[in-house]
N, C-alpha and C positions, 0 to 999 in steps of 0.2 A: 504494500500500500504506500503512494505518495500523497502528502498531504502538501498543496502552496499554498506555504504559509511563511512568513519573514521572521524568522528567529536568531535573533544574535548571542540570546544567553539561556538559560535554564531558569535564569530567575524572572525574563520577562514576562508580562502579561499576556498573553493569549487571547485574539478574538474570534473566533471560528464561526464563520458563513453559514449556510444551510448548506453544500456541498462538503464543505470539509467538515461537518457535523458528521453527514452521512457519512463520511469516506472513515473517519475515527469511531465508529460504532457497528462492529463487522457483527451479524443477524448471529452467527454460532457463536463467539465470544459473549456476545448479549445475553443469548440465552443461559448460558452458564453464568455470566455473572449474576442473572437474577434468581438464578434459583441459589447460588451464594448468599445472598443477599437475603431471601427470602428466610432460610435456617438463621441469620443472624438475626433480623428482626425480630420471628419468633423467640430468639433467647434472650432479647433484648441489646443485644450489642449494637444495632441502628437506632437513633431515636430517630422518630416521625410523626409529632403531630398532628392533629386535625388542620386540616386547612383553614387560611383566614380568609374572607372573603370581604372585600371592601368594594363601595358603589366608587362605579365612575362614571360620570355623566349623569345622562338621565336613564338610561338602557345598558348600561354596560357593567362590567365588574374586573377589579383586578385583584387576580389570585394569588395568594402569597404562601408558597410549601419548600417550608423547610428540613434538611436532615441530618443527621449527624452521626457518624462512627469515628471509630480509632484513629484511621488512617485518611479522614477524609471527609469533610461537611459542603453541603450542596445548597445552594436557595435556588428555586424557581420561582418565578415572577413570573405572570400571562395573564394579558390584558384581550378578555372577551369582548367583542365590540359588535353587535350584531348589527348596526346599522350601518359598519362597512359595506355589508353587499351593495345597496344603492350610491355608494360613490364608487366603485369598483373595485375595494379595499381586501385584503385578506382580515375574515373575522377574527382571529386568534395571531395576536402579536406577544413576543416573550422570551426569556433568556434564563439559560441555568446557568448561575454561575458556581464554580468547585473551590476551596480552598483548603490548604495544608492544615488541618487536622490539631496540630501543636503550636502553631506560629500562628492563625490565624491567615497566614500570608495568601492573597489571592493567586490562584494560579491559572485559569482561563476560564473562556463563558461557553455556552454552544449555545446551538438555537431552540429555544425551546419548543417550536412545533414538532420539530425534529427528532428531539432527545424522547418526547411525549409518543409519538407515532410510533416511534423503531420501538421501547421498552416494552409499548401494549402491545405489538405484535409477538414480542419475545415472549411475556406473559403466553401467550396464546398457544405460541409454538411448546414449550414446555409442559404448559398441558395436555399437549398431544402425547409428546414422548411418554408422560406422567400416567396420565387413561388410558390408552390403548394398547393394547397390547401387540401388536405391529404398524407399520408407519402404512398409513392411510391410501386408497389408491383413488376415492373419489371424497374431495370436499366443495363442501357447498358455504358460498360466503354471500350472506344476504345485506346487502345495502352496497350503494354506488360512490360512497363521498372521500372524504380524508382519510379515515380509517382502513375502508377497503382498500384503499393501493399500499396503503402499507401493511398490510395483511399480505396480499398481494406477494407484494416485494421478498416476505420472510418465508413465506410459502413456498416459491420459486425459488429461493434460495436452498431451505432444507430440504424440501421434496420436490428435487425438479419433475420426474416423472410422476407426479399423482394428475391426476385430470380436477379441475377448479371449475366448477362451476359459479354463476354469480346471478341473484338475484336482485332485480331492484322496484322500485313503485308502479313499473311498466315494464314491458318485454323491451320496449326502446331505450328505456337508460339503462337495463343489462346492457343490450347489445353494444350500445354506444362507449359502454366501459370496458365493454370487451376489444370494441377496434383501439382504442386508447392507449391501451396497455398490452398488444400483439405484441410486444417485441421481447417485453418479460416471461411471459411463458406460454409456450407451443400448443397444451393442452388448455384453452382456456373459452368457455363454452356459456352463449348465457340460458337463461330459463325463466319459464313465465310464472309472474307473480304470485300461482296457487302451486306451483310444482314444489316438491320436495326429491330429487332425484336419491337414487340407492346409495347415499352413499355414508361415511366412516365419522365425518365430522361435519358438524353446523356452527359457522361464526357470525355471528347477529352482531352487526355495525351499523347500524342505524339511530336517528334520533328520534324515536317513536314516542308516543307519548301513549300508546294502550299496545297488551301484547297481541302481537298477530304470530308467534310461533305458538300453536295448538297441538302439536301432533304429540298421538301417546307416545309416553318415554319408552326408551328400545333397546337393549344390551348393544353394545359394542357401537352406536352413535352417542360417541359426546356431545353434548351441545356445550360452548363456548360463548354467555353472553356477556360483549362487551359495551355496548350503546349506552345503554342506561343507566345512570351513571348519578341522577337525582331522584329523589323520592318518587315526581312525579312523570317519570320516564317510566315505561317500561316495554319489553321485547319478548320475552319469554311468557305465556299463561301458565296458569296457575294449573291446570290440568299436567302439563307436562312437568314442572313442577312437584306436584303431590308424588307422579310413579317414578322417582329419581332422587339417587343422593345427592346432595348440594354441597359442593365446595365454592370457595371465597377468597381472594389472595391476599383482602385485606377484612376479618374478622370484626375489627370493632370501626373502621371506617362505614365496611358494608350497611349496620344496622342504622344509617343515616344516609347511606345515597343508594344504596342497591336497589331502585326502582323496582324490579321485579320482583323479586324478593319481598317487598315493604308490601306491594298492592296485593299479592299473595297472601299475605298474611302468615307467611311460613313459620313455624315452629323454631327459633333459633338454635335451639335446645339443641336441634338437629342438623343443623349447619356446622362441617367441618373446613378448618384452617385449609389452606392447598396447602405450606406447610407437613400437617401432622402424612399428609400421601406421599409427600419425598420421604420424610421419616419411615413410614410403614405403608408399603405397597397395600394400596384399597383391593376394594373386591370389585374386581371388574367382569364379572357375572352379571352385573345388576347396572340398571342404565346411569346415567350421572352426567349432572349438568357443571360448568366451571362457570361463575360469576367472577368478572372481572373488574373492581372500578380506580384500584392505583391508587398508588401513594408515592410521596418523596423517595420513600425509600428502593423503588425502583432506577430512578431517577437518578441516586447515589452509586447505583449497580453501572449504570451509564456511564454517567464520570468516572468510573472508577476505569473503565475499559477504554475512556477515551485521554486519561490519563496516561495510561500505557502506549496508545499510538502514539499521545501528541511525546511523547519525550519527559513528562513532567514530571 
């Protein structure tokens, strides 16, 4: 990997682009740093906070998640803007920045769209390794926007040969995300809006605001819901739900933003850590959904991997 970047010492500050974000954050390093990451949080050796959430403007909000371990403390900053679309703005503007752990000393920023896109799909990816008990030959990724191309991207990178399907609000913005992204992967097919094709894994990327995945839960199909992400979001129903174990990558995050989850009404009681499944291989007999909704301390996983490209 080459990263152009102007560096004269070790000690200077680093500002890395959206290009040399991606180029510093390789999808199989990621993934392993988050499930690193992941065992350390649960033992506590990461802290990470609830996130702060501050108005900006009249419509907008700037998110503030912070993290911290041994070797290494992270702040994200991202500022949600939703009335960019009508000036022809990107909605989500924002920067992680990483610092040396003991010195306080800053040592670079990335992009925070960036850093946020690649970790959820490492989340994602990890889950697959995690529930399945071999690497998938059809997935189905339902929604068209930000998320999915970086789902996309990590999918194509770990499983070149699985065949990707893609759903979206109409068979037109499948298709259309499908000509988009031809050049990422060979198998890459769309499907219409009621279809659920045969296949291993389902990742729900969407910002949905009621669940539209119904189907009963099924041994040997994960579902992976990452969309929903506030109370009043959700993707996954409450039917598919009931006949499936539930995991979570962030436990006591979830019980305040995990849409799905929340509008379900699930038993938490019965909600396992994704954690405690690295720990002790689950029983993958029995069907199981992964709730995804993030925390800093994936984020810290990031930096930590893009610490090691950039030299720092």
């Amino acid at each position: 990997m080459t990263l152009s970047l102007a560096q004269d010492s070790r000690d200077e500050f680093i500002v890395c682009d959206r290009a040399n974000t991606a180029a510093a954050l390789d999808f199989h390093a990621l993934v392993e740093g988050v499930r690193q990451a992941m065992l350390q949080y649960e033992n506590g050796e990461i802290i990470s906070p609830e996130r702060m959430v501050v108005l900006l403007g009249r419509d907008a909000v700037l998110l503030s998640m912070p993290a911290t371990a041994a070797d290494i403390a992270v702040h994200k900053l991202v500022n949600v803007c939703p009335g960019n679309q009508k000036l022809g703005l990107p909605t989500i503007h924002g920067q992680v920045t990483a610092y040396n752990a003991e010195t306080g000393n800053p040592l670079f920023t990335l992009d925070g769209p960036e850093v946020t896109g690649r970790r959820t799909a490492a989340v994602s990816i990890l889950g697959i390794r995690t529930f399945l008990a071999t690497a998938p030959v059809e997935i189905l990724i339902i929604g068209t926007g930000t998320q999915a191309h970086y789902h996309l991207q990590a999918l194509s990178t770990v499983y070149p040969e699985a065949r990707i399907w893609v759903r979206g609000v109409t068979f037109d913005d499948a298709q259309a995300f499908c000509i988009r992204n031809a050049e990422l992967h060979q198998k890459l097919s769309p499907c219409a809006p009621d279809v659920v094709p045969d296949v291993q894994v389902v990742i729900t990327v969407t910002t949905s605001k009621s669940a539209f995945y119904e189907e009963t839960a099924m041994a040997g199909r994960l579902i992976i819901g990452v969309g929903a992400f506030k109370p009043e979001m959700a993707e996954i129903s409450k039917h598919t739900l009931q006949g499936s174990q539930i995991f979570i990558d962030d436990l006591h995050g979830g019980k305040h933003e995990a849409g799905d989850l929340i509008q379900a009404d699930v038993d938490w009681t019965t909600v396992r850590s994704f954690t405690s499944a690295l720990q002790n291989t689950p029983d993958l007999s029995r069907p199981i959904v992964l709730k995804s909704v993030g925390t800093a301390a994936w984020d810290l996983a990031a930096c930590r991997i893009a610490r090691k490209a950039l030299n720092r």
